[in-house]
TORNU-335290 format. One record per residue: residue number from 0; residue in one letter; x, y, z of N, C-alpha, C in turn. Coordinates in Angstrom, 2 decimals. Layout:
<rovexs>
ROVEX, resi, resn, n.xx, n.yy, n.zz, ca.xx, ca.yy, ca.zz, c.xx, c.yy, c.zz
ROVEX, NUM, A, X, Y, Z, X, Y, Z, X, Y, Z
...
</rovexs>
This chain:
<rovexs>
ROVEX, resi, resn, n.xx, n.yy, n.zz, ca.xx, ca.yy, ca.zz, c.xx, c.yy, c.zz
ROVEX, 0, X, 0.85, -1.18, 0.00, 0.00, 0.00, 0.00, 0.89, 1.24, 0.00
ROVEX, 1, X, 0.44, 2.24, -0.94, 1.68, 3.02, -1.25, 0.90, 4.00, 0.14
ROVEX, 2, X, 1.40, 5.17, 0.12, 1.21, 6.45, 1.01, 0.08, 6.80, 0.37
ROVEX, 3, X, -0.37, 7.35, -0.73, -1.04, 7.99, -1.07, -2.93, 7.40, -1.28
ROVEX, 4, X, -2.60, 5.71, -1.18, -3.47, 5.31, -0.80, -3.67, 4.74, 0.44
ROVEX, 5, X, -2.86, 4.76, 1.74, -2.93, 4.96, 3.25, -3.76, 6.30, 3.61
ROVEX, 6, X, -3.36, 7.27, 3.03, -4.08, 8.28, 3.28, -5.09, 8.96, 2.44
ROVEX, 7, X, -5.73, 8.07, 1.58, -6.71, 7.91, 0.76, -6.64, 9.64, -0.33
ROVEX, 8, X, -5.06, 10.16, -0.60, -4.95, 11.36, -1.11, -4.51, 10.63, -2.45
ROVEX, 9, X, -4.62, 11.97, -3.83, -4.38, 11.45, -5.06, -2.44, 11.33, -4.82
ROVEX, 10, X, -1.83, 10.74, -5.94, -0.34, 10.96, -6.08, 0.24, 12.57, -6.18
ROVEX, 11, X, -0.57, 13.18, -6.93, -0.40, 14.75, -6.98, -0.37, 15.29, -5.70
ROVEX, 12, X, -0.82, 15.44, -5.25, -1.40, 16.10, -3.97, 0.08, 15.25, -2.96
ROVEX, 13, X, 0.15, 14.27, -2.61, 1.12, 13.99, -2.08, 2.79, 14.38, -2.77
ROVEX, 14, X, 2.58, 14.51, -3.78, 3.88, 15.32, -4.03, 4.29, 16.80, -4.22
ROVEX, 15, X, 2.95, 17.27, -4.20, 2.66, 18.83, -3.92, 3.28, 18.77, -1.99
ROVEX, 16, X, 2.82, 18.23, -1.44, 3.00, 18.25, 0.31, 4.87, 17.92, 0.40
ROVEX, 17, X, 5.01, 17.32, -0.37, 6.57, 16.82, -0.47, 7.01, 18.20, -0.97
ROVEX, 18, X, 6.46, 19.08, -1.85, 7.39, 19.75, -2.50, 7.76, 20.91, -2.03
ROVEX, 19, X, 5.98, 21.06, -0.63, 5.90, 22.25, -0.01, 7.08, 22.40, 1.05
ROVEX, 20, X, 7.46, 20.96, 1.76, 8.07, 20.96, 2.95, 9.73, 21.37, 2.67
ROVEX, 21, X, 10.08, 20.22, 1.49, 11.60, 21.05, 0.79, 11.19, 22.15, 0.55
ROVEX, 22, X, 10.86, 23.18, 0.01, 10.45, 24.43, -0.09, 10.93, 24.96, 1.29
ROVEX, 23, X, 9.98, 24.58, 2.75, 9.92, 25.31, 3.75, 11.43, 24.93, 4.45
ROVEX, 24, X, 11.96, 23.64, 4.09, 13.24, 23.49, 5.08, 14.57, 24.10, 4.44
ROVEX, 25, X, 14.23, 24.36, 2.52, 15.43, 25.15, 2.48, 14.94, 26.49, 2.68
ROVEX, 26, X, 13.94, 26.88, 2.97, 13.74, 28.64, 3.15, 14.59, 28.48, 5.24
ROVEX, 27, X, 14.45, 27.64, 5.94, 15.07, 27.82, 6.68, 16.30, 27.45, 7.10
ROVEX, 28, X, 17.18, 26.87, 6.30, 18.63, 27.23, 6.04, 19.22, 28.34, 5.20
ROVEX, 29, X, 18.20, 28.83, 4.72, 18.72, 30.43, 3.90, 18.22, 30.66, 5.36
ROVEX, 30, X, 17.10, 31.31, 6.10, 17.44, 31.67, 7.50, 19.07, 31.65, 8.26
ROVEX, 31, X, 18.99, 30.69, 8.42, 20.00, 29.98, 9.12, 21.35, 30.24, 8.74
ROVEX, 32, X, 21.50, 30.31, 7.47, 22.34, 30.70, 6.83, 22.77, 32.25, 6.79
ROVEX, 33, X, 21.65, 32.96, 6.73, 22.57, 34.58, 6.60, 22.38, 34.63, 8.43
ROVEX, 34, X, 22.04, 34.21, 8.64, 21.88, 34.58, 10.27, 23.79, 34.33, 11.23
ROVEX, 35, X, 24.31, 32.96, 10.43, 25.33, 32.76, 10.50, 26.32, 33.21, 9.78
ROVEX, 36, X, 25.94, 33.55, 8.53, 26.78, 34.55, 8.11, 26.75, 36.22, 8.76
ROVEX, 37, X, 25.86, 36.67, 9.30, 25.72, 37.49, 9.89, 26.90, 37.89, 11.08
ROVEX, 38, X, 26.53, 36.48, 11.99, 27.49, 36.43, 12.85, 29.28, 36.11, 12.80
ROVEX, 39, X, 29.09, 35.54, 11.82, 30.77, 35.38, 11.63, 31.30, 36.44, 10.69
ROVEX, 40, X, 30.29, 37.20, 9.50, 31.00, 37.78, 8.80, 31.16, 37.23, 7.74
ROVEX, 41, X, 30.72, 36.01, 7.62, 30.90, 35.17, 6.16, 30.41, 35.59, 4.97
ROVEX, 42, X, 31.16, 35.80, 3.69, 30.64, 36.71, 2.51, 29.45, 35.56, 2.06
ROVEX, 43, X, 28.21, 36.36, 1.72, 27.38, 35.45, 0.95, 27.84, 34.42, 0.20
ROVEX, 44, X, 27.92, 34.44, -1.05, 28.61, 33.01, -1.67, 28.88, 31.91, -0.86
ROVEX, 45, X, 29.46, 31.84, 0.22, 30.03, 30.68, 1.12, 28.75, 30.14, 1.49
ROVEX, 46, X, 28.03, 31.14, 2.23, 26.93, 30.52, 3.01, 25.74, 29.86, 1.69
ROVEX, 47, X, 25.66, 30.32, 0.56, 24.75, 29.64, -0.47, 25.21, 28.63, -1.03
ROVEX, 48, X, 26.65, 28.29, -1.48, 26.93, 26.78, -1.66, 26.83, 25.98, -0.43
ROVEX, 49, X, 26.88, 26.25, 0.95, 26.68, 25.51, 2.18, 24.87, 25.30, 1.88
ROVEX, 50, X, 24.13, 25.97, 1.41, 22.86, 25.51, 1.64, 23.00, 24.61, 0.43
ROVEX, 51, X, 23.11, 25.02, -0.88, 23.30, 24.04, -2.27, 23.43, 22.77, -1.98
ROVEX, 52, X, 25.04, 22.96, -1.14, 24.95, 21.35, -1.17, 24.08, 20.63, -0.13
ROVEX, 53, X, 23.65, 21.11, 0.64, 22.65, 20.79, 2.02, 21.15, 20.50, 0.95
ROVEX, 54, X, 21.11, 21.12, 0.02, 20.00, 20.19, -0.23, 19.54, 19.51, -1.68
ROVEX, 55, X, 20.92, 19.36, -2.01, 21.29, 18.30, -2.63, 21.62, 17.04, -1.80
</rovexs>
């Protein structure tokens, strides 16, 4: 029984919810990210390949 029929939702719709959450967890390593660049001083660039590869 896949997920999408456990929770009686279409396949769309479950990969819309998948797509929302990557969406929301890299918007909070860009947070996270200038926040720490903030504090150390780190030039942008550094801190955006640190998220790149984080969500890859």
């Amino acid at each position: 029984m896949t997920l999408s029929e456990y929770l009686n939702l279409e396949e769309e719709t479950i990969q819309g919810i998948q797509r929302a959450i990557e969406a929301e967890a890299v918007r909070e390593w860009e947070i996270l990210g200038k926040e720490l660049a903030c504090e150390r001083k780190v030039e942008q660039p550094e801190y955006l390949e640190a998220i790149l590869w984080i969500k890859n």
